[in-house]
C-alpha positions as a printed Julia matrix, in Angstrom:
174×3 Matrix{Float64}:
 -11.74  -22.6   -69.75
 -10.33  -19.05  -70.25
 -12.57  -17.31  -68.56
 -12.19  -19.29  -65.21
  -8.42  -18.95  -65.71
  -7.6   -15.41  -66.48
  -9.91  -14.21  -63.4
  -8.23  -16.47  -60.76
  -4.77  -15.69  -62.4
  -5.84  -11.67  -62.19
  -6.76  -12.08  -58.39
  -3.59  -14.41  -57.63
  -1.62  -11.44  -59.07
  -3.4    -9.05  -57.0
  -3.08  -10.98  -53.98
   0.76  -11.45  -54.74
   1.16   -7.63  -54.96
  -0.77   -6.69  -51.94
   0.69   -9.36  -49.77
   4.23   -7.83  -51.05
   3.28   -4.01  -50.17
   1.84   -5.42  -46.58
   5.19   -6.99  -46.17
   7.59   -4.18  -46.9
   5.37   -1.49  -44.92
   5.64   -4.09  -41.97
   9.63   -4.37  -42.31
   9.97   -0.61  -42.32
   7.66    0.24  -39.77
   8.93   -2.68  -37.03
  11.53   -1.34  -35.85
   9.6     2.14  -35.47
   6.95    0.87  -33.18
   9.64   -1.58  -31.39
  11.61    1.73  -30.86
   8.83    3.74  -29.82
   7.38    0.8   -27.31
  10.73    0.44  -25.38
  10.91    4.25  -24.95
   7.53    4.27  -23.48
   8.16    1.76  -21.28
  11.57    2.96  -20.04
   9.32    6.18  -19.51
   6.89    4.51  -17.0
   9.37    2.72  -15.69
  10.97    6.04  -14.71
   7.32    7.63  -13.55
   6.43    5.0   -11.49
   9.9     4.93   -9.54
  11.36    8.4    -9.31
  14.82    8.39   -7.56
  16.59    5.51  -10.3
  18.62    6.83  -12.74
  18.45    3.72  -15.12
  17.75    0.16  -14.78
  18.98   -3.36  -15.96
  16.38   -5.87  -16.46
  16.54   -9.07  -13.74
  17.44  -12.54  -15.16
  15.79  -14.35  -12.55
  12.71  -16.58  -12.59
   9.89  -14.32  -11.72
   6.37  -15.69  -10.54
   3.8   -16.19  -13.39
   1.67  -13.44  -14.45
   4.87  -11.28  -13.87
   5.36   -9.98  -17.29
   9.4    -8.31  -16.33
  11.68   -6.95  -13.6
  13.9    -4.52  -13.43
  16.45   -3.38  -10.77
  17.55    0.67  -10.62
  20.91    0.82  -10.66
  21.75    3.34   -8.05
  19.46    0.86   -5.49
  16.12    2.78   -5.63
  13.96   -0.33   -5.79
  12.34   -2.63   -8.42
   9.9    -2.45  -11.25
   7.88   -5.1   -12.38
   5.17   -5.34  -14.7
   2.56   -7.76  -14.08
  -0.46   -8.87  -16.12
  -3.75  -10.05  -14.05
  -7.1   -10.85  -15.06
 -10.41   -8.82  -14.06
 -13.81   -8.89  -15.62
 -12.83   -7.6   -19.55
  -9.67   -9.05  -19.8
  -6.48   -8.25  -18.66
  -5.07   -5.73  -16.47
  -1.84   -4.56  -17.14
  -0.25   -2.69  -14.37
   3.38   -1.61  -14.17
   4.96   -0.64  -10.08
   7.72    0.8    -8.75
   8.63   -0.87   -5.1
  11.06    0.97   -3.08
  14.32   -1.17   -1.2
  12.11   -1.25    1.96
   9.24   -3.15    0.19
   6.8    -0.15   -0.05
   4.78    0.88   -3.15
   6.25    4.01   -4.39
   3.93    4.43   -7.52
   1.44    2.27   -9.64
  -0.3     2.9   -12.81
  -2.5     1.04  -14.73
  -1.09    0.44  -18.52
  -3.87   -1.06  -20.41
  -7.09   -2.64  -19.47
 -10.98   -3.77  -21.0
 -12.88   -3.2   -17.6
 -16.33   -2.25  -18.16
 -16.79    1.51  -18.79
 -18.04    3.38  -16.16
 -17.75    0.71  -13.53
 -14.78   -0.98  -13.9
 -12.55    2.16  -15.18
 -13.2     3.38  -11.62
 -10.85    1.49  -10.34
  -8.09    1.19  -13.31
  -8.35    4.37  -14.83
  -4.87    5.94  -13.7
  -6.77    9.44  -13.09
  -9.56    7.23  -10.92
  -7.64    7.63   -7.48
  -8.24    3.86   -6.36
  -4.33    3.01   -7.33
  -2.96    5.69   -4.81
  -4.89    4.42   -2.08
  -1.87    1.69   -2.63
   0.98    4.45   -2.72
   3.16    3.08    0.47
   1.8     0.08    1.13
   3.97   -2.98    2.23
   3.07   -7.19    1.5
   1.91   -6.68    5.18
  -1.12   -4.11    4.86
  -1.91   -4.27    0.79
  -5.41   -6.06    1.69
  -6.07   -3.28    3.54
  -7.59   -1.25    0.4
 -10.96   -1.78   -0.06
 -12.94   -2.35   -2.91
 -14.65   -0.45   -4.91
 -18.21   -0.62   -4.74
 -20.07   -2.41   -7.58
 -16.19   -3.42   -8.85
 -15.77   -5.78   -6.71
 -13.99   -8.1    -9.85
 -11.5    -5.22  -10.9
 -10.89   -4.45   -7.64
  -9.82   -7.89   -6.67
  -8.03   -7.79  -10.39
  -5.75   -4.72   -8.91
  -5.51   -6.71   -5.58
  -4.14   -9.77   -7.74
  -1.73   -7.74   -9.51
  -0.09   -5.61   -6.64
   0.05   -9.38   -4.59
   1.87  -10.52   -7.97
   4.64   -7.46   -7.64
   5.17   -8.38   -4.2
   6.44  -11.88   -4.76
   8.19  -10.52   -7.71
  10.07   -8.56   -5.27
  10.59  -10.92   -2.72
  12.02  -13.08   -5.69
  14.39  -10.48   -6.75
  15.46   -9.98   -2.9
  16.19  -13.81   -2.63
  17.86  -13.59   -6.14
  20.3   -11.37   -4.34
């Protein structure tokens, strides 16, 4: 009976231990990576609209797949991050829409297209997203696909239609 007992009893400790060094490494390093998170997304959300000198986030109901809103201050538009879903996964895009309903920026934040094929039309270096620098909830379609990405190119599609009735929520909200 003892030597079933004092192995399980040695790996129970070891567990215990391990599980309590896990635990305190997580509680110090939380609020680092929550810290360093928010500044990189109040960093995009000043790339991606230009003119705003800060924002506050919008407390209205915002259409699904719209991750957040938020309004610049000074009246320079809207950012909203939106989440929609292409061949790998999820694309993550974050826009800045200017008061007049135009796209002022757009960049892809994360994605798991298919290398190669699908990058070329997320990859924020690709130069599909500024074919939809300007463009209004009237001529968005307009952007073609790219050729053999058809399903991340309607993904990108999906998403900038999803910041557009984000924004016309936010302008009703008003």
């Amino acid at each position: 009976m003892k030597d079933v007992i004092k192995p399980i009893a040695v790996l129970a400790g070891i567990c215990l231990v391990v599980t309590a060094l896990l635990a305190y490494i997580n509680s110090v390093t939380a609020p680092i990576i929550t810290e360093a998170e928010a500044k990189k997304a109040a960093e995009a959300r000043a790339e991606v609209l230009s003119e705003a000198d800060s924002f506050k986030q919008l407390d209205i109901e915002l259409p699904e797949g719209v991750e957040n809103g938020y309004e610049a201050e000074n009246g320079a538009g809207y950012v909203f991050t939106v989440n929609s879903k292409g061949y790998g996964g999820d694309v993550k895009v974050i826009c800045g829409v200017k008061p007049d309903g135009s796209i002022e920026q757009i960049k892809t934040l994360s994605h798991s297209e298919t290398s190669g094929i699908g990058t070329r039309v997320v990859d924020n270096d690709s130069g599909y997203r500024e074919k939809y620098f300007g463009k209004t909830s009237e001529n968005y379609e307009d952007v073609d696909a790219v050729s053999g990405a058809t399903i991340s190119s309607k993904a990108y599609r999906n998403a900038v239609k999803l910041i557009f009735d984000a924004y016309s929520a936010a302008k009703e909200a008003k």
